[in-house]
C-alpha positions as CSV (number, residue, x, y, z in Angstrom):
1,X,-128.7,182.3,-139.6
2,X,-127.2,185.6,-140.3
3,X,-124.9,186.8,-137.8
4,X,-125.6,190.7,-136.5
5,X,-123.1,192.9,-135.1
6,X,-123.6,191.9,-131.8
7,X,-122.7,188.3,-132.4
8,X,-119.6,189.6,-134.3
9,X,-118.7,191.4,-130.7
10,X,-119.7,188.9,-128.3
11,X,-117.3,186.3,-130.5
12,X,-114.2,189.0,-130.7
13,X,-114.5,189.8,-126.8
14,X,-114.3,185.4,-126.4
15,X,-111.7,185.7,-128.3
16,X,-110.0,188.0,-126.9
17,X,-110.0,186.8,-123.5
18,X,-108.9,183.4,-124.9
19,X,-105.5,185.2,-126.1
20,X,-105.1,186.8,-122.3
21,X,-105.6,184.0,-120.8
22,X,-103.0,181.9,-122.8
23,X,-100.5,184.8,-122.2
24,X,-101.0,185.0,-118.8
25,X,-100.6,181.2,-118.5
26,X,-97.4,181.6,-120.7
27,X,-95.9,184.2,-118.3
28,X,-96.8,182.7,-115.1
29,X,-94.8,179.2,-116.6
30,X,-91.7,181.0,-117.7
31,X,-91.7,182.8,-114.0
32,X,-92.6,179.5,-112.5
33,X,-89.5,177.6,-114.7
34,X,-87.0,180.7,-113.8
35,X,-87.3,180.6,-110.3
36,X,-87.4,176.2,-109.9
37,X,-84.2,175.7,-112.4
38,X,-82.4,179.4,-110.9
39,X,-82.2,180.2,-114.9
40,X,-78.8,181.9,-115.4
41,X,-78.2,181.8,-111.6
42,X,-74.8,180.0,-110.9
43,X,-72.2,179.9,-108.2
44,X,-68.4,179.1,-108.0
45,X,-67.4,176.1,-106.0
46,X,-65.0,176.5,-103.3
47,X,-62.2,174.3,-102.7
48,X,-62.8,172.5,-99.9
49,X,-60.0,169.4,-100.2
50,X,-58.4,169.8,-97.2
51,X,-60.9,171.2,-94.8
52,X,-62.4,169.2,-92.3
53,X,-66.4,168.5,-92.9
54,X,-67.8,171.2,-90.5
55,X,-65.6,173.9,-92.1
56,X,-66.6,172.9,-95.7
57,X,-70.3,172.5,-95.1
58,X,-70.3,176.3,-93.4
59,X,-67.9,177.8,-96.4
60,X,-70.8,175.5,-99.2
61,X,-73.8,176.6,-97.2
62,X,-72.9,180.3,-97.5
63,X,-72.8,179.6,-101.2
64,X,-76.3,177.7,-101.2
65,X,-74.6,174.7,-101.9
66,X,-75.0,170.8,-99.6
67,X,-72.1,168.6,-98.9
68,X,-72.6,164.9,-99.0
69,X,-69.6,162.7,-97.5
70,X,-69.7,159.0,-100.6
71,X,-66.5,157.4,-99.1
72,X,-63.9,157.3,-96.9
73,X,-59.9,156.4,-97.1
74,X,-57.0,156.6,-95.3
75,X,-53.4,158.9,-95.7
76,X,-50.8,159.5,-93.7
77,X,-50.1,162.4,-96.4
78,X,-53.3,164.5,-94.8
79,X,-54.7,165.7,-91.4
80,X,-57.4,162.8,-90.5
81,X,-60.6,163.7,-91.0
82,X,-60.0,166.0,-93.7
83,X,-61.2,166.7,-97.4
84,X,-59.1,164.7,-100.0
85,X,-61.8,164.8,-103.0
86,X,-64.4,166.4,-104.1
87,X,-66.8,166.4,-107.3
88,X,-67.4,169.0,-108.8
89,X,-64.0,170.3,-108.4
90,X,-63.0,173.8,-107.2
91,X,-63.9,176.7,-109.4
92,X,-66.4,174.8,-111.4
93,X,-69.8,176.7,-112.0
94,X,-73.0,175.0,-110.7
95,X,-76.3,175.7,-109.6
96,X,-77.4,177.3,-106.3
97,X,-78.8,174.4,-104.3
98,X,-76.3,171.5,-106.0
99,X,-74.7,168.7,-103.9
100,X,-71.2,169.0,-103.5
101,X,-70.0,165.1,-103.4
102,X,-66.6,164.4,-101.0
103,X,-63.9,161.5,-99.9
104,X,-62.9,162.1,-96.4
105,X,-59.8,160.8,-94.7
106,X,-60.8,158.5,-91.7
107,X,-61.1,160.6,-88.3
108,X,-59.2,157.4,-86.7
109,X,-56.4,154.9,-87.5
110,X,-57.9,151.7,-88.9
111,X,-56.7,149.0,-86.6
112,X,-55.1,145.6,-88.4
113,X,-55.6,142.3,-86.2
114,X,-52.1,140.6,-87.9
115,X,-52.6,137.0,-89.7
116,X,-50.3,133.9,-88.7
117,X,-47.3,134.6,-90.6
118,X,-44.5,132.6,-89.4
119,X,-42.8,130.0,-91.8
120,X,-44.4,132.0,-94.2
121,X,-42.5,132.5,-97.3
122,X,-41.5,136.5,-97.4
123,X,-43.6,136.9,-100.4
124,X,-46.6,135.7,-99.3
125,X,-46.0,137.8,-96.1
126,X,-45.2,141.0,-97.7
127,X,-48.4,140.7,-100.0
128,X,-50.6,139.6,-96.8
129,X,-49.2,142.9,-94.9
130,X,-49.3,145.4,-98.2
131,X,-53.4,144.2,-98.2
132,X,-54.0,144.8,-94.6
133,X,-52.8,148.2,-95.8
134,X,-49.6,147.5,-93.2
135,X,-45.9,149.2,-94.7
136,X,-42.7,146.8,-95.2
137,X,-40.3,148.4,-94.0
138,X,-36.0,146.8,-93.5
139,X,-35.9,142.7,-94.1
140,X,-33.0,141.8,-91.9
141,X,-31.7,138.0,-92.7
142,X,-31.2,135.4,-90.1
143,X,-29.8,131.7,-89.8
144,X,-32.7,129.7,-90.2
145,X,-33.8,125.7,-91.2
146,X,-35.1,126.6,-93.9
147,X,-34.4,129.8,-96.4
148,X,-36.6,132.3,-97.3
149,X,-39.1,131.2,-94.6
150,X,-40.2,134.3,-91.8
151,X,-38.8,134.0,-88.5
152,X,-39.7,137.2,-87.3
153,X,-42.5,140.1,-87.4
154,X,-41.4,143.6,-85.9
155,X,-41.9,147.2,-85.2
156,X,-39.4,148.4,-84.3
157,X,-37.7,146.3,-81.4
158,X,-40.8,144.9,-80.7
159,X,-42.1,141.4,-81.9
160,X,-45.2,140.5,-83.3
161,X,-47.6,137.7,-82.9
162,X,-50.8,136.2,-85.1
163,X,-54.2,138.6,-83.3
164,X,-51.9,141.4,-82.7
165,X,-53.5,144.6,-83.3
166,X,-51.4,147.5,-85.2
167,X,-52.8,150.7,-86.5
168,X,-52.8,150.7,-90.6
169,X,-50.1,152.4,-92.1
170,X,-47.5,150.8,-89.7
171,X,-44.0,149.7,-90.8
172,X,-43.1,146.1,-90.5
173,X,-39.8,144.8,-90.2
174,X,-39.5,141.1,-91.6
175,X,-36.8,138.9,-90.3
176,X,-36.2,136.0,-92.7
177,X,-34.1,132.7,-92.6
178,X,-31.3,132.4,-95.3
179,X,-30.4,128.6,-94.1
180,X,-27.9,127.5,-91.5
181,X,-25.0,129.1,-91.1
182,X,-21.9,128.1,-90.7
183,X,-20.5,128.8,-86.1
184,X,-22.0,126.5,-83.3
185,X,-24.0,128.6,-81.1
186,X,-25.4,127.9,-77.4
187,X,-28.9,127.6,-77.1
188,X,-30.0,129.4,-74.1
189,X,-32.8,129.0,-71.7
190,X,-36.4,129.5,-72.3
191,X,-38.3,128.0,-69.9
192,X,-40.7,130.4,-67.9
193,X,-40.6,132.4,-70.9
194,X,-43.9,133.3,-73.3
195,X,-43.7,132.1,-76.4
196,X,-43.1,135.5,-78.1
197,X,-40.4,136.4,-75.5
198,X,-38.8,132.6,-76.3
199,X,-38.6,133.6,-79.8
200,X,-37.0,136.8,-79.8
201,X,-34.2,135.4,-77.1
202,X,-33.4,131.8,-80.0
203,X,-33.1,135.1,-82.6
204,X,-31.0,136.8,-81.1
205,X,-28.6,133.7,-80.8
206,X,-29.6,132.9,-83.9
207,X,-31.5,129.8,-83.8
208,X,-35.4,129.3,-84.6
209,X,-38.3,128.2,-82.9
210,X,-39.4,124.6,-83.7
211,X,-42.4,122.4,-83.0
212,X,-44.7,123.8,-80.3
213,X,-46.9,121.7,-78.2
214,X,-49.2,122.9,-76.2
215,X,-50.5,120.8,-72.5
216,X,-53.8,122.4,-73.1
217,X,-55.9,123.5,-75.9
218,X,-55.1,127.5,-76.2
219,X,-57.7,129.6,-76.4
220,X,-57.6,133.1,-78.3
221,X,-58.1,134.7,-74.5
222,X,-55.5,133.0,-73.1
223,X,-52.9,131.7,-75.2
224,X,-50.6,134.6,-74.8
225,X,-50.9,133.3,-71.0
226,X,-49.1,130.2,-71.7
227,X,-45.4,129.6,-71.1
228,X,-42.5,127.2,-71.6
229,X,-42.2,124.6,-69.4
230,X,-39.9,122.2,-70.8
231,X,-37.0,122.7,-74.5
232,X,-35.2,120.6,-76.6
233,X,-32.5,120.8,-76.9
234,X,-31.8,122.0,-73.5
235,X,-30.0,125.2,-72.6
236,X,-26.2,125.7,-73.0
237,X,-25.9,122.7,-75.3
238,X,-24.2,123.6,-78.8
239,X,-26.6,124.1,-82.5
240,X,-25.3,125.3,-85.8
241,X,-26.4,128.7,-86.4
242,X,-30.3,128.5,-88.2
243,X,-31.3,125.3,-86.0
244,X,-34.6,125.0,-84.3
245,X,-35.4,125.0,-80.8
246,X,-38.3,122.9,-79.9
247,X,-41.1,123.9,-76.9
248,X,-43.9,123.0,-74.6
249,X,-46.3,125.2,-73.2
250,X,-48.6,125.7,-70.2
251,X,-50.8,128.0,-68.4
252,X,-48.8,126.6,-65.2
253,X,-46.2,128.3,-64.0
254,X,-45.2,125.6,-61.7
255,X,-44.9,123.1,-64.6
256,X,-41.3,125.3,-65.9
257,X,-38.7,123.2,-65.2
258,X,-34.5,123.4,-65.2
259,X,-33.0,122.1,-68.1
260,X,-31.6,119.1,-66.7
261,X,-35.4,117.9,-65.8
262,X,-36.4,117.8,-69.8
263,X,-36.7,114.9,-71.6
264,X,-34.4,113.5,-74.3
265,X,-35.2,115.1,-77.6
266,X,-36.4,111.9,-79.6
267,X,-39.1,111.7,-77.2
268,X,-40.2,115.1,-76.6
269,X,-43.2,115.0,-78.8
């Protein structure tokens, strides 16, 4: 069939309108692409180490960017609570609308429950403490039984005991035996005394706390209740420096005796 001029037309116009159409699809894309992806749009990020998170989402927001907190640690070098990272770092250029990523310092002191560590060797105690995230601070020597063994667990004057809490970060003092020494000391009188106020007095004449018997089973509530009632050797006899002190403990008071009432040290366990 031979085509007339009118076909010829109606085909061109079809055409045509095919082309348009295809360019106004192309256009509407490119538009449509800019404005999702913010083509050639970027913004500088801010540093924000160092603020704390309120001021740095307000300072990102005004730049249209979001904060999003991934971790947490803990300084003594920085303000708790604060900024210590952030990714991408300061100054690099992102898009509008990108997720700032940030460590923040803790907005409290961790708090450490302490781990039995007497007659511990010092090494194995400094690596418990350094793990609990605890500082080792002076190790101050003392007559002892037996050498290298931990007699002692302070801050500052104050003694420590196993399910003590202590904020992380702290400084511990270790006291450690060296072996006996070489004077005769007089062992003093503990009875009435807790057991961490017991230990601290045979220190400080420098002798060591020995086997410790308990009347009744402690429990964790109430075994910093309990008391001596009863030591061996008794009080104002004569020990080498470094010898042990042996004790028996009891919720009742009444059961603390005078050292003349104790029994003879072969049969005080």
């Amino acid at each position: 069939m031979k085509k007339t001029p009118s076909n010829w037309k109606f085909i061109g116009i079809n055409v045509l309108l095919a082309v348009a159409i295809v360019i106004v699809i192309l256009i509407v894309v490119v538009i449509w692409l800019s404005h999702y992806t913010e083509h050639g749009k970027e913004v500088e990020v801010p540093q924000i180490t160092g603020l704390y998170r309120q001021e740095a989402e307000s300072l990102l927001g005004g730049s249209g960017l979001k904060l999003d907190v991934i971790d947490s640690t803990f300084s003594k070098k920085v303000p708790l609570g604060t900024i210590v990272e952030q990714n991408p770092p300061a100054e690099a250029h992102v898009k509008s609308g990108r997720t700032i990523y940030v460590v923040i310092n803790a907005s409290a002191v961790r708090q450490v429950v302490l781990p039995e560590l007497h007659d511990v060797s010092s090494r194995q105690a400094e690596t418990a403490l350094r793990q609990l995230g605890l500082e080792i601070g002076e190790t101050e020597y003392e007559p002892s039984e037996y050498r290298d063994l931990i007699l002692d667990l302070r801050v500052g004057d104050r003694s420590l005991e196993a399910g003590d809490k202590v904020p992380e970060g702290t400084v511990i003092t270790m006291v450690v035996g060296y072996g006996k020494g070489t004077e005769m000391v007089t062992v003093p009188n503990t009875t009435g005394l807790k057991l961490i106020e017991a230990r601290s007095l045979l220190l400080a004449s420098h002798l060591t706390v020995g086997q410790v018997e308990y009347d009744q089973e402690p429990t964790e509530e109430n075994k910093e209740e309990y008391i001596v009632y009863m030591q061996s050797p008794q009080s104002e006899q004569t020990l080498l420096e470094g010898s042990s002190v042996h004790l028996k403990l009891s919720l009742d008071r009444e059961k603390a005796v005078t050292s003349d009432n104790v029994d003879d040290e072969e049969n005080f366990f």
